[in-house]
N, C-alpha and C positions, 0 to 999 in steps of 0.2 A: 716169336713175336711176344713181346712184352707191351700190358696193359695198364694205364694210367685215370685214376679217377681224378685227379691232379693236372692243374695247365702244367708243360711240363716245360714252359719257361720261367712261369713265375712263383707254381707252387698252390695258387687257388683251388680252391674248390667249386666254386661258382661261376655257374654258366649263363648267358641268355639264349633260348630256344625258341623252337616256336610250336604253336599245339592248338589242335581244331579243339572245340568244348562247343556243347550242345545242350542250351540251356531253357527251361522252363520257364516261361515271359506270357506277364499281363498287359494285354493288346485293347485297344479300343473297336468300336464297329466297322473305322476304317483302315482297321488291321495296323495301325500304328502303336509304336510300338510304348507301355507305359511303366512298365514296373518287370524286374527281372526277380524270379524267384530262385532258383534254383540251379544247380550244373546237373542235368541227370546224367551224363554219360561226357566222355573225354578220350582222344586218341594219344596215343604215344607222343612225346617230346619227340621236334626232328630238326635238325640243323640244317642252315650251317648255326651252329653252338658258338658263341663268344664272348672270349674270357670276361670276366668283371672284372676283374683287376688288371690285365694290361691289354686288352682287345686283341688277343691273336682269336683266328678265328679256325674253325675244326670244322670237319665234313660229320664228322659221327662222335659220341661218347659211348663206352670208354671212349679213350686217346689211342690207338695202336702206334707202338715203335716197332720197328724193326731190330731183329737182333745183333743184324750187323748196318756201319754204314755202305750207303752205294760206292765208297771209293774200295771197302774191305771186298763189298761181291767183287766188285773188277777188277782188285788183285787177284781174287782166287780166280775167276775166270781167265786172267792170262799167263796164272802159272802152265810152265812147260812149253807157252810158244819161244822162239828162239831168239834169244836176249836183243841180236842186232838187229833182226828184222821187226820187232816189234817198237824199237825204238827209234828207227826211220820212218815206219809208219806212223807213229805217234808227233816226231818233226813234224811231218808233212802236217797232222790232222793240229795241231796248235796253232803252226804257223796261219791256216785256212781258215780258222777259227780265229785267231787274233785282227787279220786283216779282214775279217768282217766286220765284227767289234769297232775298227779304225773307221773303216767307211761310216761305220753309222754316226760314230761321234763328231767325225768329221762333216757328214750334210746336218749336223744338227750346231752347226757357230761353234763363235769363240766361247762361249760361258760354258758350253758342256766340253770343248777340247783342252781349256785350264781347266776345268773339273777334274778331267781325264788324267790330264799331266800332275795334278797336286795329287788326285787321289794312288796314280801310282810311280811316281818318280818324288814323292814330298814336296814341300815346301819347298827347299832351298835350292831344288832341281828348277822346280816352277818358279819363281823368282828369279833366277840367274837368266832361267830363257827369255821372260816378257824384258827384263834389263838390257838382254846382249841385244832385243829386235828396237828396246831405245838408243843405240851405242852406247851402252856404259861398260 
């Protein structure tokens, strides 16, 4: 695990947190409140932390990374199963995974199913379709 005092999108230093403080205040007789003197005592900074400079936001600081990505563990996790069986079973789990994906975009309209189509078929895939359903 590798630790970052740095967003590690954008490179800042600077975070917004959040922190209890306990402070020394002059009060009137109906205990309202009138003048603040002092902080005597303060707790730890605690998140969620969020950047100042692009607002990603963080559970803790440091930043922990992991040393490898989640696709690296899952390579090494399926070396040695058997190249064909793991790649029928992998068909299978895409396919079941892709047509859930379809259903959703699909009970969500037309503006998220051209989303859909531009964002993974382009432009000129999504244009040729809405043309071919004008007969052009």
């Amino acid at each position: 695990m590798a630790f970052y005092d740095k967003c590690p999108k954008c490179g800042s230093k600077y975070f917004t947190g959040r922190q209890v403080t306990k402070n020394d205040v002059l009060v009137n007789g109906k205990g309202e409140f009138l003048q603040q003197f002092a902080t005597t005592d303060s707790d730890s900074p605690y998140g969620p932390f969020t950047c100042r400079e692009c607002g990603t936001e963080y559970e803790n600081l440091p930043i922990e990374i992991p040393d490898k990505t989640p696709l690296q563990i899952l390579l090494e996790e399926a070396k040695g199963l058997n190249e064909e069986d793991i790649q029928e079973a992998l068909d299978e789990e895409v396919h079941a995974i892709a047509s859930r994906s379809a259903s959703s975009v699909n009970n969500e309209g037309v503006q998220s199913q051209l989303a859909f189509i531009l964002e993974n078929g382009g432009f000129e895939q999504a244009q040729r379709f809405v043309r071919s359903l004008r007969g052009e």
